[in-house]
DSSP file (Angstrom, degrees, kcal/mol; ACC not computed):
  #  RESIDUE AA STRUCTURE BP1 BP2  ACC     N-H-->O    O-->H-N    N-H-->O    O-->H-N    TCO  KAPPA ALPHA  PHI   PSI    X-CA   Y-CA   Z-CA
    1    1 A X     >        0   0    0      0, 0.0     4,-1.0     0, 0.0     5,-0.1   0.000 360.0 360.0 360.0 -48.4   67.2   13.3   40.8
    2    2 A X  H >>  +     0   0    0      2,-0.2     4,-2.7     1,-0.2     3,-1.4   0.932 360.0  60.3 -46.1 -49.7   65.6   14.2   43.8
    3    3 A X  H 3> S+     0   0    0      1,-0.3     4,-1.2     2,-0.3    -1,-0.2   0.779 111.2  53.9 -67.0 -24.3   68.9   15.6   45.7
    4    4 A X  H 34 S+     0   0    0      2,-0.1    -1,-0.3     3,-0.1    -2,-0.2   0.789 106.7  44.4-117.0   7.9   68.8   18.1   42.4
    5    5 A X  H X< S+     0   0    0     -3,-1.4     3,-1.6    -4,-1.0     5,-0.3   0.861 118.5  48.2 -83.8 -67.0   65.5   19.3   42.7
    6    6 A X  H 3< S+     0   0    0     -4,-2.7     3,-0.3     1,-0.3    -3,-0.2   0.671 113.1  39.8  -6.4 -71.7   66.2   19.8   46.1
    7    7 A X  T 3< S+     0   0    0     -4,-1.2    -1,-0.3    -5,-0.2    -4,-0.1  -0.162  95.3 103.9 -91.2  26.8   69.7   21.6   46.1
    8    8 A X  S <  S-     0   0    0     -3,-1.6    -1,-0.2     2,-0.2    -2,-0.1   0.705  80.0-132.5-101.1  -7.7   68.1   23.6   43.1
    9    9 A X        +     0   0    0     -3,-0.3     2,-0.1     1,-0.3    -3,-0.1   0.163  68.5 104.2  77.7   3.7   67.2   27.0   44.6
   10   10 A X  S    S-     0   0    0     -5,-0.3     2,-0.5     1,-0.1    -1,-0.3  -0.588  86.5 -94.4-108.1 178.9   63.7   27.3   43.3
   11   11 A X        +     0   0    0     -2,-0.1     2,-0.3    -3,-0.1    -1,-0.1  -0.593  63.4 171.2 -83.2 129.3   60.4   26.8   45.0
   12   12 A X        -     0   0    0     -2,-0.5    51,-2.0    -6,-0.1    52,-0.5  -0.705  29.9-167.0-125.8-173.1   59.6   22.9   44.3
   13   13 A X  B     -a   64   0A   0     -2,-0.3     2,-0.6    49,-0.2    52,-0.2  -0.731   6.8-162.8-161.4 116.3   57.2   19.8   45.0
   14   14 A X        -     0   0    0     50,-1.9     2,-0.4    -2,-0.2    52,-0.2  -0.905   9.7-158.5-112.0 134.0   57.8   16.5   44.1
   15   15 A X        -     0   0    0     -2,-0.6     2,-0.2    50,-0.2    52,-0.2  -0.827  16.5-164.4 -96.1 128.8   54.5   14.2   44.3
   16   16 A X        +     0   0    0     50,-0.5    52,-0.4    -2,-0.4     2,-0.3  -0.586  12.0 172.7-110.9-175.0   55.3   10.6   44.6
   17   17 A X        -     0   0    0     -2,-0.2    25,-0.1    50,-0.2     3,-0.1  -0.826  23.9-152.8 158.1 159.4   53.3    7.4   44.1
   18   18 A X  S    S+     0   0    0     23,-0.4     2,-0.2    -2,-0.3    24,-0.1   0.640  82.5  22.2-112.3 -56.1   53.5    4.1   43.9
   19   19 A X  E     -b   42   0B   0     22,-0.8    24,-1.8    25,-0.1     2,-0.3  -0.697  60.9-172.7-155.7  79.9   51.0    2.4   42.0
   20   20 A X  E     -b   43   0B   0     22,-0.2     2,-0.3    -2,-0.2    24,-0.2  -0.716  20.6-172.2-110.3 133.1   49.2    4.9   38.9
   21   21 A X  E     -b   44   0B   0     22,-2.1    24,-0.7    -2,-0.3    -1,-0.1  -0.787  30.8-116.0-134.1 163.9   46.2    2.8   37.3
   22   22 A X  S    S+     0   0    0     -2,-0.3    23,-0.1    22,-0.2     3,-0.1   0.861  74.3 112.6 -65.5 -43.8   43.7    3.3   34.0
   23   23 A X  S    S-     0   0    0     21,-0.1    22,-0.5    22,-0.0     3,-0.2   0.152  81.0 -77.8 -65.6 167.6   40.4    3.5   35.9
   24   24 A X        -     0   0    0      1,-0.1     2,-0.1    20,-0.1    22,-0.1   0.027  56.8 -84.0 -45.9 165.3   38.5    6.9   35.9
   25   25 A X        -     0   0    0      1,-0.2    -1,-0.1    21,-0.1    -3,-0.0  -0.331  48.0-149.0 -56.3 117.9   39.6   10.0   38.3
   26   26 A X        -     0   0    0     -3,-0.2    -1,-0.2     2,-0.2     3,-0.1   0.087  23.9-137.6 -69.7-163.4   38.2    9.8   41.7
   27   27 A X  S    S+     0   0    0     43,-0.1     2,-0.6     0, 0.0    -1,-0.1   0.488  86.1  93.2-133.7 -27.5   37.1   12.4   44.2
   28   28 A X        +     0   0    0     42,-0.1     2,-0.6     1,-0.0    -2,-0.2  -0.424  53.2 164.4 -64.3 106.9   38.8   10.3   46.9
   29   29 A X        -     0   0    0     -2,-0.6     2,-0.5    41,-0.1    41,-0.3  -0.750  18.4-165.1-122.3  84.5   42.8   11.6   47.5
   30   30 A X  E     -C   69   0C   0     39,-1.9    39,-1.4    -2,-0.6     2,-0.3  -0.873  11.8-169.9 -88.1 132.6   44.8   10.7   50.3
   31   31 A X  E     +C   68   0C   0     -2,-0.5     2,-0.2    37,-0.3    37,-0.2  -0.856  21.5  97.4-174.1 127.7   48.0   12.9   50.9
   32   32 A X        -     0   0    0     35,-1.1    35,-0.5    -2,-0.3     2,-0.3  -0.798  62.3 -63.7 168.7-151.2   50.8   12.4   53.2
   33   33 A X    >>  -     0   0    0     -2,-0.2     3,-5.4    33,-0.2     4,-0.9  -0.861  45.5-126.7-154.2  88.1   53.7   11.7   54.2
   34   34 A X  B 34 S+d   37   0D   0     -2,-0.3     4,-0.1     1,-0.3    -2,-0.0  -0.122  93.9  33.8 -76.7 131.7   54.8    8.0   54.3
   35   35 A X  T 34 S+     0   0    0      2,-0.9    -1,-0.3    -2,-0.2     3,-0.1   0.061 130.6  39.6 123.6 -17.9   56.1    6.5   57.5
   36   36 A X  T <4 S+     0   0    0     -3,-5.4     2,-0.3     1,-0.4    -2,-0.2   0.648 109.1  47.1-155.5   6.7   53.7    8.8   59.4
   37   37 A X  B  < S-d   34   0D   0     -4,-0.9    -2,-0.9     2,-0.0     2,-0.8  -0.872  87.9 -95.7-126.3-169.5   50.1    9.0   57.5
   38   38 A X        +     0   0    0     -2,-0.3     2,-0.7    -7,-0.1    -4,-0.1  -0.705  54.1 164.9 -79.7  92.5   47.8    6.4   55.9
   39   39 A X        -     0   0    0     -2,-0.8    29,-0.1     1,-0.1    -8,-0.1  -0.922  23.8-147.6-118.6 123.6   48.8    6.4   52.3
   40   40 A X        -     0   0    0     -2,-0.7    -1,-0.1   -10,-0.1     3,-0.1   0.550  17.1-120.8 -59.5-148.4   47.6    3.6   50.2
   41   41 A X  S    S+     0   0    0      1,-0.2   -22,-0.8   -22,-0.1   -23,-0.4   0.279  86.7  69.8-147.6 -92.3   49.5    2.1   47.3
   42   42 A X  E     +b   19   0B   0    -24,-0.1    28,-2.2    27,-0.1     2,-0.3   0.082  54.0 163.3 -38.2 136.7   46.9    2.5   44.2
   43   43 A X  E     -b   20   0B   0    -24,-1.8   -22,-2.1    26,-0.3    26,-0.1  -0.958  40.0-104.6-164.3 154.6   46.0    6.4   42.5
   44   44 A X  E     -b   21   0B   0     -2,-0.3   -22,-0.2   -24,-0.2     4,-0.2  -0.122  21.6-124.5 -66.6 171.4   44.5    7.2   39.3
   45   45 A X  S  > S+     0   0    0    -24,-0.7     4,-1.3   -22,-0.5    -1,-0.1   0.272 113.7  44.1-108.1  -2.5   46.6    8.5   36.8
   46   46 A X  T  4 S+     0   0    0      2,-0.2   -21,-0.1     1,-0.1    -1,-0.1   0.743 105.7  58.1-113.1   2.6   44.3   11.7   36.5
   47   47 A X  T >> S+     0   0    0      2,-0.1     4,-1.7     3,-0.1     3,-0.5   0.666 109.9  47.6 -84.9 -26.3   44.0   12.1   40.3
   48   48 A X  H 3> S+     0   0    0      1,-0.2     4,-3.4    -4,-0.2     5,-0.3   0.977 116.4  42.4 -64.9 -50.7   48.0   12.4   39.8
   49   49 A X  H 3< S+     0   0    0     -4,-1.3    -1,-0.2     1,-0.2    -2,-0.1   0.091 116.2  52.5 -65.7  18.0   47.5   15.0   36.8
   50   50 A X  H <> S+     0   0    0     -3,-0.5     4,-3.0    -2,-0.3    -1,-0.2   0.543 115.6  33.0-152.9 -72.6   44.8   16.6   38.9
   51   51 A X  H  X S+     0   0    0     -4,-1.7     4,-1.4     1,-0.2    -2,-0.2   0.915 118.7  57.6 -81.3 -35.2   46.8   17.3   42.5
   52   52 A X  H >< S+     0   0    0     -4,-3.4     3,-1.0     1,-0.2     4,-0.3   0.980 104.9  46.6 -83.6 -55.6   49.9   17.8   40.5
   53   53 A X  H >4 S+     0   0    0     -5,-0.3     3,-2.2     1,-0.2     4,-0.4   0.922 108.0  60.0 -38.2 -48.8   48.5   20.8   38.3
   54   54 A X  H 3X S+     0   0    0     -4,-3.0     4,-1.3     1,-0.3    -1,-0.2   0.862  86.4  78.3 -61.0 -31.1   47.0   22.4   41.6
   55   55 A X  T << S+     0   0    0     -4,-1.4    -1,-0.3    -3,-1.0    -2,-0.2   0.366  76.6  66.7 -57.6   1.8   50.3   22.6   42.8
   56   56 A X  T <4 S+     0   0    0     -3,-2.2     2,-0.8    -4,-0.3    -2,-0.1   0.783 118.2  28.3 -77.6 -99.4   51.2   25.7   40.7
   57   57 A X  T  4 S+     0   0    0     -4,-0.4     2,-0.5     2,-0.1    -2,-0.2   0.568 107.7  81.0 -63.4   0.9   48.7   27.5   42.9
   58   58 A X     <  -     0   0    0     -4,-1.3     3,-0.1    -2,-0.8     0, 0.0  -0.631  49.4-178.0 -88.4 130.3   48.9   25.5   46.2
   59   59 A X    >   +     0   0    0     -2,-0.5     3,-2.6     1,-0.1    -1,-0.1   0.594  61.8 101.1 -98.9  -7.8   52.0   26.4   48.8
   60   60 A X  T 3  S+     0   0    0      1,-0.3    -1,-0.1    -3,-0.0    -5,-0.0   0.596  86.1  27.1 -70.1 -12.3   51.0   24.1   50.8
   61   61 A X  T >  S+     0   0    0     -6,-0.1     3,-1.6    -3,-0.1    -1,-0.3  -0.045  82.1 145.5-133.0   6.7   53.6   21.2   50.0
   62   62 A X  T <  S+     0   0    0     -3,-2.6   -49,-0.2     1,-0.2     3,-0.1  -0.429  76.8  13.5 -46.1 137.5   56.3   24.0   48.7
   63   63 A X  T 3  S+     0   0    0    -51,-2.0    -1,-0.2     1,-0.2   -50,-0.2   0.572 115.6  99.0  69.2   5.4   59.8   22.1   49.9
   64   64 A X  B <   -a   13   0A   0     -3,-1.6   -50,-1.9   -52,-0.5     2,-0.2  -0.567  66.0-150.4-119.2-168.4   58.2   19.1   50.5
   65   65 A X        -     0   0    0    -52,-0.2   -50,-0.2    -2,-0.1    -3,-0.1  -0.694  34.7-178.0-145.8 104.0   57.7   15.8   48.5
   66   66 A X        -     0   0    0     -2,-0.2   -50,-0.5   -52,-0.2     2,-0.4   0.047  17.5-112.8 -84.7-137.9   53.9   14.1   49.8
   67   67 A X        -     0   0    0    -35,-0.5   -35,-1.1   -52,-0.2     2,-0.3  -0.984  24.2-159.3-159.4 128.1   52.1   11.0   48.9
   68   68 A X  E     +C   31   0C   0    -52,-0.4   -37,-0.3    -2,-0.4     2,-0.2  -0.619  19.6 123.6-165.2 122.5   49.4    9.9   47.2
   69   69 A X  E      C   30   0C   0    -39,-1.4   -39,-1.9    -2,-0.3   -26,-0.3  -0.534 360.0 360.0-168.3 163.0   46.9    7.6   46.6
   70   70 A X              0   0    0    -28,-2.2   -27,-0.2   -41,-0.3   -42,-0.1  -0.005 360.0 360.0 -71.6 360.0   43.3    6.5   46.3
């Protein structure tokens, strides 16, 4: 799936995660890149629905795919 968002010509971002749990939305988000920042295992499931929405106005992670956790 990835390799056809990839090869797909438009501008994308795929958010991974690991480990999406019940409890409320944090303010705590760590974001990365695994294999070379500190990304945890555990994320909210509205801290996903949260950083993944902002990514319609964010570029910052156009072409990329980051990480993210609690």
């Amino acid at each position: 799936m990835t390799e056809l968002i990839r090869n797909s010509g438009t501008n994308w971002t795929i958010v991974r995660f690991t480990a999406p749990n019940d409890i409320p939305k944090t303010v705590k988000l760590r974001v990365g890149f695994y294999g070379s920042d500190k990304i945890g295992f555990p994320v909210t499931r509205g801290d996903i629905a949260a950083f993944t929405a902002a990514q319609v106005d964010d570029r910052t992670y156009i072409g990329r795919a980051p990480a993210i956790s609690n």
